[in-house]
C-alpha positions in Angstrom: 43.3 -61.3 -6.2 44.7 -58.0 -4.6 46.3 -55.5 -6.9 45.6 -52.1 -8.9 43.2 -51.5 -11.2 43.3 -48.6 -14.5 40.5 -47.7 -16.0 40.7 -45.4 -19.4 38.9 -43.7 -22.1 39.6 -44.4 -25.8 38.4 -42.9 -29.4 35.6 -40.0 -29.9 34.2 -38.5 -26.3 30.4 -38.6 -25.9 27.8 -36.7 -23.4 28.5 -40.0 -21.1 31.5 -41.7 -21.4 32.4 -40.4 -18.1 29.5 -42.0 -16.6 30.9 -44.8 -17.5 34.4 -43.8 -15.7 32.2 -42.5 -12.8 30.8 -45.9 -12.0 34.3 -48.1 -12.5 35.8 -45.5 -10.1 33.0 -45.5 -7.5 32.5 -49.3 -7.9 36.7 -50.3 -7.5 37.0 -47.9 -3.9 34.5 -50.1 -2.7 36.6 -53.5 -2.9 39.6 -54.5 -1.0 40.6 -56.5 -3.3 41.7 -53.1 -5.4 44.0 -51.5 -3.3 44.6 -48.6 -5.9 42.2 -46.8 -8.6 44.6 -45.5 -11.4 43.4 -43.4 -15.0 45.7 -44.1 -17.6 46.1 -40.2 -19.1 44.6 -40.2 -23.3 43.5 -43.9 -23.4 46.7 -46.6 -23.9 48.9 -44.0 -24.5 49.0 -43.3 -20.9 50.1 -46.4 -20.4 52.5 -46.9 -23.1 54.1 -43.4 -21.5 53.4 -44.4 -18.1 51.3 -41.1 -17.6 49.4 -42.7 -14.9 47.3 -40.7 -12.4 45.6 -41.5 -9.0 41.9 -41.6 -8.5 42.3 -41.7 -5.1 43.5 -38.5 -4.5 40.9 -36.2 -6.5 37.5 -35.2 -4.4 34.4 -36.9 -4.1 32.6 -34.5 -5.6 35.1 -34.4 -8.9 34.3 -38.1 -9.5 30.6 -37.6 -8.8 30.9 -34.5 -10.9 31.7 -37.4 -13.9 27.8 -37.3 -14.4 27.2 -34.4 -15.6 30.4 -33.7 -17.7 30.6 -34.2 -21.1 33.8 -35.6 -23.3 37.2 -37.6 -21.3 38.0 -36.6 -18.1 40.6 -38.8 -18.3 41.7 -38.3 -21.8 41.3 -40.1 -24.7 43.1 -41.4 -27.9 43.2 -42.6 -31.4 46.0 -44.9 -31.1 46.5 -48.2 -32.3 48.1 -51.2 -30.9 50.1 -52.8 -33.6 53.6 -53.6 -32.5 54.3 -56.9 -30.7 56.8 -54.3 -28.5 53.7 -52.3 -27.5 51.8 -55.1 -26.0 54.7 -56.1 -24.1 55.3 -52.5 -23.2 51.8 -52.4 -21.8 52.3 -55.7 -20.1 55.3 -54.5 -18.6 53.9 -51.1 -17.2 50.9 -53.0 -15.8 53.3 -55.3 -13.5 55.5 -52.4 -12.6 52.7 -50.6 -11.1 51.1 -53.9 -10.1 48.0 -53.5 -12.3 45.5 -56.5 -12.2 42.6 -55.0 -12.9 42.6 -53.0 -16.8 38.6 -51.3 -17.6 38.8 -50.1 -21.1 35.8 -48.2 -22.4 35.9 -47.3 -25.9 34.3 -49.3 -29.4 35.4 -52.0 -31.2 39.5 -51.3 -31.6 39.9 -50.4 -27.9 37.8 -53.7 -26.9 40.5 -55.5 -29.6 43.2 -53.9 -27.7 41.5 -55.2 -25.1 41.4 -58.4 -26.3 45.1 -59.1 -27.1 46.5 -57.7 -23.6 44.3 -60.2 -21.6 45.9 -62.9 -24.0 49.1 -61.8 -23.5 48.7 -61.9 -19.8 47.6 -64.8 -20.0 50.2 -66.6 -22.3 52.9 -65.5 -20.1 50.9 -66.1 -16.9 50.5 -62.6 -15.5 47.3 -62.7 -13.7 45.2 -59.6 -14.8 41.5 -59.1 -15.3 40.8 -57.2 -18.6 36.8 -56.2 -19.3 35.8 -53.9 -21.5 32.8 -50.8 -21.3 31.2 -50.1 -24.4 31.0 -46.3 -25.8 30.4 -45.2 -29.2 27.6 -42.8 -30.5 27.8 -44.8 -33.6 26.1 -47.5 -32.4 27.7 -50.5 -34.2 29.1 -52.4 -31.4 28.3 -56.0 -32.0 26.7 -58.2 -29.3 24.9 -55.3 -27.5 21.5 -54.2 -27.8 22.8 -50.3 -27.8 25.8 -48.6 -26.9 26.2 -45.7 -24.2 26.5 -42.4 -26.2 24.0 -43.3 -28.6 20.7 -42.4 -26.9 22.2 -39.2 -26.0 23.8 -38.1 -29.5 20.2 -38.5 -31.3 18.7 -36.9 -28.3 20.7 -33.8 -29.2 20.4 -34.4 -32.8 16.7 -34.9 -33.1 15.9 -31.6 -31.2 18.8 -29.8 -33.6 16.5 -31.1 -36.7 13.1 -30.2 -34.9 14.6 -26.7 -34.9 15.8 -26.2 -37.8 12.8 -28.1 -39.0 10.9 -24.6 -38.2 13.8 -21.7 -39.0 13.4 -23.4 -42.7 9.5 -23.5 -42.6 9.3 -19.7 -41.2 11.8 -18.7 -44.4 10.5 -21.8 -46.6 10.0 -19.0 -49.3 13.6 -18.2 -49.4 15.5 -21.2 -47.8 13.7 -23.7 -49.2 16.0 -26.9 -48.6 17.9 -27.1 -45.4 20.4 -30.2 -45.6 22.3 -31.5 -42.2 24.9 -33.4 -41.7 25.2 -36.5 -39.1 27.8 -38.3 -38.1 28.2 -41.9 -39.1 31.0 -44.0 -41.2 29.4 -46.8 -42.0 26.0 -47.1 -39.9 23.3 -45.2 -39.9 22.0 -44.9 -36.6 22.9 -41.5 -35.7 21.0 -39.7 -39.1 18.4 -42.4 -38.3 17.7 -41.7 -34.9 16.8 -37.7 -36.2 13.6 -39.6 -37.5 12.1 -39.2 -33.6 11.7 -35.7 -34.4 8.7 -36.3 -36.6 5.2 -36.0 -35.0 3.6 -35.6 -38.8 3.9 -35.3 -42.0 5.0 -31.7 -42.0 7.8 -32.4 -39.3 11.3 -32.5 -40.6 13.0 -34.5 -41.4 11.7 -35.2 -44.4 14.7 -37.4 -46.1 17.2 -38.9 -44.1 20.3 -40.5 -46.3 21.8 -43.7 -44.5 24.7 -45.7 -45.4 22.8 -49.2 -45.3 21.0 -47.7 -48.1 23.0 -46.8 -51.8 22.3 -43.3 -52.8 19.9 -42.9 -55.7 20.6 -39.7 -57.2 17.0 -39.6 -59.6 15.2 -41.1 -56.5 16.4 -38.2 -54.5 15.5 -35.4 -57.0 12.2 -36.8 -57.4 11.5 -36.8 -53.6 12.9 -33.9 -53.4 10.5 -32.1 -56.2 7.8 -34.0 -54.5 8.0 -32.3 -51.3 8.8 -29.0 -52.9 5.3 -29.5 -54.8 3.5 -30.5 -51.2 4.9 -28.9 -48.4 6.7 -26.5 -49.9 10.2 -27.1 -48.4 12.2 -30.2 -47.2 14.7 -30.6 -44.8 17.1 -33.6 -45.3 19.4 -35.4 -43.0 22.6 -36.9 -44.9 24.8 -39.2 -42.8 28.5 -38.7 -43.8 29.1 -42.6 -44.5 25.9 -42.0 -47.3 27.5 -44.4 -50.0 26.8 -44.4 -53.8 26.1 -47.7 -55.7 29.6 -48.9 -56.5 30.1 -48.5 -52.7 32.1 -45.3 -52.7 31.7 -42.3 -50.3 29.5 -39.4 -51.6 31.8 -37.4 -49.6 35.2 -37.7 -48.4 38.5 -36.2 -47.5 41.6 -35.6 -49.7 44.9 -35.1 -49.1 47.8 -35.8 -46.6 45.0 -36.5 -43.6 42.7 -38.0 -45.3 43.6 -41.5 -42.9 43.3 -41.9 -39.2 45.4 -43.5 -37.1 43.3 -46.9 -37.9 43.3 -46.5 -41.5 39.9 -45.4 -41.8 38.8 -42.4 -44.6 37.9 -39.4 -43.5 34.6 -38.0 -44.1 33.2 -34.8 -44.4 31.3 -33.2 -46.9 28.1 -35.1 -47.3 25.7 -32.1 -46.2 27.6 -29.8 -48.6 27.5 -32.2 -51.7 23.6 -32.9 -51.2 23.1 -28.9 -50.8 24.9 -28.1 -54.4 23.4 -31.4 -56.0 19.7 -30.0 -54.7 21.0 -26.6 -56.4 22.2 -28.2 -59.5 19.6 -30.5 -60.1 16.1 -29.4 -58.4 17.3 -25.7 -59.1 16.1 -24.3 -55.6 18.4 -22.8 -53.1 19.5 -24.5 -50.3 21.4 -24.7 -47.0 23.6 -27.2 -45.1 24.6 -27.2 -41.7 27.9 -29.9 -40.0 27.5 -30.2 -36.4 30.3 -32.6 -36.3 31.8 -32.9 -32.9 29.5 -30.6 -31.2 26.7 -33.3 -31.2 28.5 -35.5 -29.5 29.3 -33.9 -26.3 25.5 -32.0 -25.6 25.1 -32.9 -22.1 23.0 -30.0 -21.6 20.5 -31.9 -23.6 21.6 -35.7 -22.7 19.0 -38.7 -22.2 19.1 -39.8 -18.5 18.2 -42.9 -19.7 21.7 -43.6 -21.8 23.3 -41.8 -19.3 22.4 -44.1 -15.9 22.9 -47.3 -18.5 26.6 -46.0 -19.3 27.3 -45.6 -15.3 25.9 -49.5 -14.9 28.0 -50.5 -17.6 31.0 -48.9 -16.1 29.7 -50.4 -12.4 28.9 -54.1 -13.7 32.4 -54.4 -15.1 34.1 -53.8 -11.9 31.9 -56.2 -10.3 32.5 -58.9 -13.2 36.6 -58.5 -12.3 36.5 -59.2 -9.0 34.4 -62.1 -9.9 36.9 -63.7 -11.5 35.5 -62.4 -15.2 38.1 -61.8 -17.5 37.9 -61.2 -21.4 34.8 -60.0 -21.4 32.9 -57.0 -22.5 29.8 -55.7 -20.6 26.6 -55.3 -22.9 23.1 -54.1 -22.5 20.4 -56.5 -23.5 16.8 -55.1 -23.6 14.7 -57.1 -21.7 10.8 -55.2 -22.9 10.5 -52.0 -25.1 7.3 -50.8 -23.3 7.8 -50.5 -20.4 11.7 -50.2 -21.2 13.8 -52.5 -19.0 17.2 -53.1 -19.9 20.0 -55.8 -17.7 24.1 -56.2 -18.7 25.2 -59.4 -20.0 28.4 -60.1 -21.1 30.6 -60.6 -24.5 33.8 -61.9 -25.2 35.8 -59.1 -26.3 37.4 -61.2 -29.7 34.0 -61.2 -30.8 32.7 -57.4 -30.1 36.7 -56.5 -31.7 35.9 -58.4 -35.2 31.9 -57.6 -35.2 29.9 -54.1 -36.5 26.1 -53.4 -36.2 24.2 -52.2 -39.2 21.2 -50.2 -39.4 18.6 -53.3 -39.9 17.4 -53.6 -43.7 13.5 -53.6 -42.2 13.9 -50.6 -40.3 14.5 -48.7 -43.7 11.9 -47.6 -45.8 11.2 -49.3 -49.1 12.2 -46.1 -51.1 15.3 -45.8 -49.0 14.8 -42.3 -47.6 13.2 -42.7 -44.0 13.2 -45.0 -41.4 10.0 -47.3 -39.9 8.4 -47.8 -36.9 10.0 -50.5 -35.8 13.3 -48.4 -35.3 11.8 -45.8 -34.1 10.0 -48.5 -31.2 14.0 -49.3 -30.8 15.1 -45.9 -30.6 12.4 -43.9 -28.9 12.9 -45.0 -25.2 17.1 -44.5 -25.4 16.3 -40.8 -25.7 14.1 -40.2 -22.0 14.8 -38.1 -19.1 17.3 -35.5 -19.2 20.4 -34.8 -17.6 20.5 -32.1 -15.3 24.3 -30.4 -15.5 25.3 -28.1 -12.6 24.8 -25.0 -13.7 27.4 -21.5 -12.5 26.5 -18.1 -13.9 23.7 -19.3 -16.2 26.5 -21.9 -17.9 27.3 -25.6 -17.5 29.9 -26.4 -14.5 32.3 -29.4 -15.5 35.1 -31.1 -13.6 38.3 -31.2 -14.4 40.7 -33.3 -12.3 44.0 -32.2 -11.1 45.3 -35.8 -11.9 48.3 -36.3 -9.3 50.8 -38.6 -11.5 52.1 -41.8 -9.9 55.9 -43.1 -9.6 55.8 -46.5 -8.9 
């Protein structure tokens, strides 16, 4: 099948989502049967405003520059797909520009979107190849082992909490509790991955706070004095989905933006509420810290692992197109933890759409404030290598493309 294809980047950016881009892009030049590479410009909004630019025309060296650039070089969005008028927008856009080939990479409502543009296609016979690539820091993608993002956002994390696991031990005798803030709505595995910072018992963290597992105020304080009594300081990692027992948010926001464009709560706050609780109730001072987007985008600190597993997730979905695949997410399946191998398979995007990963219950301490080995056997070998950014007067260099729009 000869035709177009559009590749685009949808929800939060990561150190590696344009890995991912990188190897859809490098992948599609190299079959005839795509005679055009197109971005759509901020995720399905480019389409819907036909803000299409071509790959073809920016340098080598830009795309190969995808690598070692952090966030959306193409542009992302929060946008969602509701309106029977949209889809047909989309579909409409797509055969104007002769588009046969859409590569999505984004989490579980871009794979939905996905999802109901390949059926659409389908149902009014428009032959077009729809696969998703999987991206989320969050790590709750069903139907894959891990997501791309992931290994490198508690890469950065985990070194973030080793130092500040020091600045509060040097000052423990004035800043005695240091609380940070991960993100997370309702998964863990960001706040849990910070757990691969601990060599011993002194290491912080010494209490991470995970959705998975209902916040028990009197359990807290009493770990809290504990530590205070041992080691003389704790340092405590809060993820900002941390729920209470009736289910409810320990922290959230207020007000006239207190939705996003999916309906979802805001959140914010956690690190700050834990910090005056520890003052209110323990009666020691403390100190929070919200990295917030920041920890998302660290490509000075990525894994090389996550990031070489995001480019073969972006690679193996071109391949799966011209296959014939359709429908379909690509997934990474671990094959051994030590060594680590790890192959793609294959989802069907209905099912990654409706599906979210939870922290396990067994990789959660019995008291509810730590991890276990066993996730940190999971986690240990997503954080390896480092990315090597290209560095220009002593900073990061990243690419920008000069994205030449298309008229069809």
């Amino acid at each position: 099948m000869k035709g177009n294809c559009i590749v685009a980047q949808s929800g939060g950016p990561t150190a590696v989502i344009n890995a991912s881009a990188c190897g859809v892009i490098q992948e599609a030049m190299k079959h005839k049967e795509i005679t055009g590479v197109y971005a759509a410009h901020n995720g399905i909004l480019g389409v819907l405003n036909e803000r299409i630019f071509d790959l073809g025309k920016e340098e080598p060296a830009a795309i190969e520059g995808l690598k070692v650039s952090p966030a959306s070089a193409l542009g992302s969005c929060r946008y969602k797909v509701k309106s029977a008028e949209d889809f047909d927008k989309i579909l409409a856009v797509f055969k104007k520009y002769n588009i046969r080939y859409f590569f999505y990479i984004g989490g579980n409502d871009s794979q939905d979107t996905a999802d109901r543009v390949n059926n659409l296609a389908s149902a009014q016979g428009y032959e077009l190849r729809c696969v998703g690539v999987p991206k989320t820091i969050d790590n709750d993608l069903a139907c894959t082992d891990h997501c791309p993002g992931y290994g490198s956002v508690i890469k950065y994390l985990a070194t973030m909490t080793m130092e500040a696991g020091r600045d509060t031990e040097a000052l423990y005798t004035a800043d005695t509790v240091n609380v940070i803030e991960a993100m997370g709505r309702n998964a863990g595995w960001i706040a849990a991955g910070t757990a691969l910072a601990k060599r011993d018992e002194e290491d912080a963290p010494h209490i991470i706070l995970l959705p998975e597992a209902p916040f028990d105020a009197q359990g807290f304080k009493d770990k809290v004095d504990n530590l205070l009594s041992t080691i003389g300081r704790a340092v405590i990692v809060v993820s900002e989905g941390t729920k209470n027992g009736d289910g409810t948010y320990i922290a959230e926001q207020k007000g006239d933006f207190a939705k996003d464009a999916f309906g979802h709560t805001q959140l914010g706050g956690a690190a700050n509420y834990i910090k005056e609780l520890v003052e209110r109730e323990v009666k020691v001072k403390a100190r929070f810290a919200i990295p917030s987007t920041i920890q998302r985008n660290g490509i000075h600190f990525a894994s090389l692992t996550d990031s070489k597993e995001a480019y073969l997730a972006g690679k193996r979905a071109v391949e799966l197109a011209v296959q014939g695949v359709s429908g379909k997410m690509v997934t990474l399946e671990r094959v051994s933890d030590d060594p680590y191998l790890c192959r793609t398979g294959e989802a069907k995007l209905a099912d990654v759409a409706n599906g979210e990963k939870f922290l396990p219950r067994e990789w959660i301490s019995d008291d509810g404030f730590f991890v276990t080995d066993g996730f940190i056997k999971y986690a240990r070998p997503l954080i390896q290598g480092e990315v090597r950014p290209l560095i220009e007067d002593g900073l990061p260099k990243f690419i920008r493309f000069k994205k030449h729009f298309v008229t069809p």
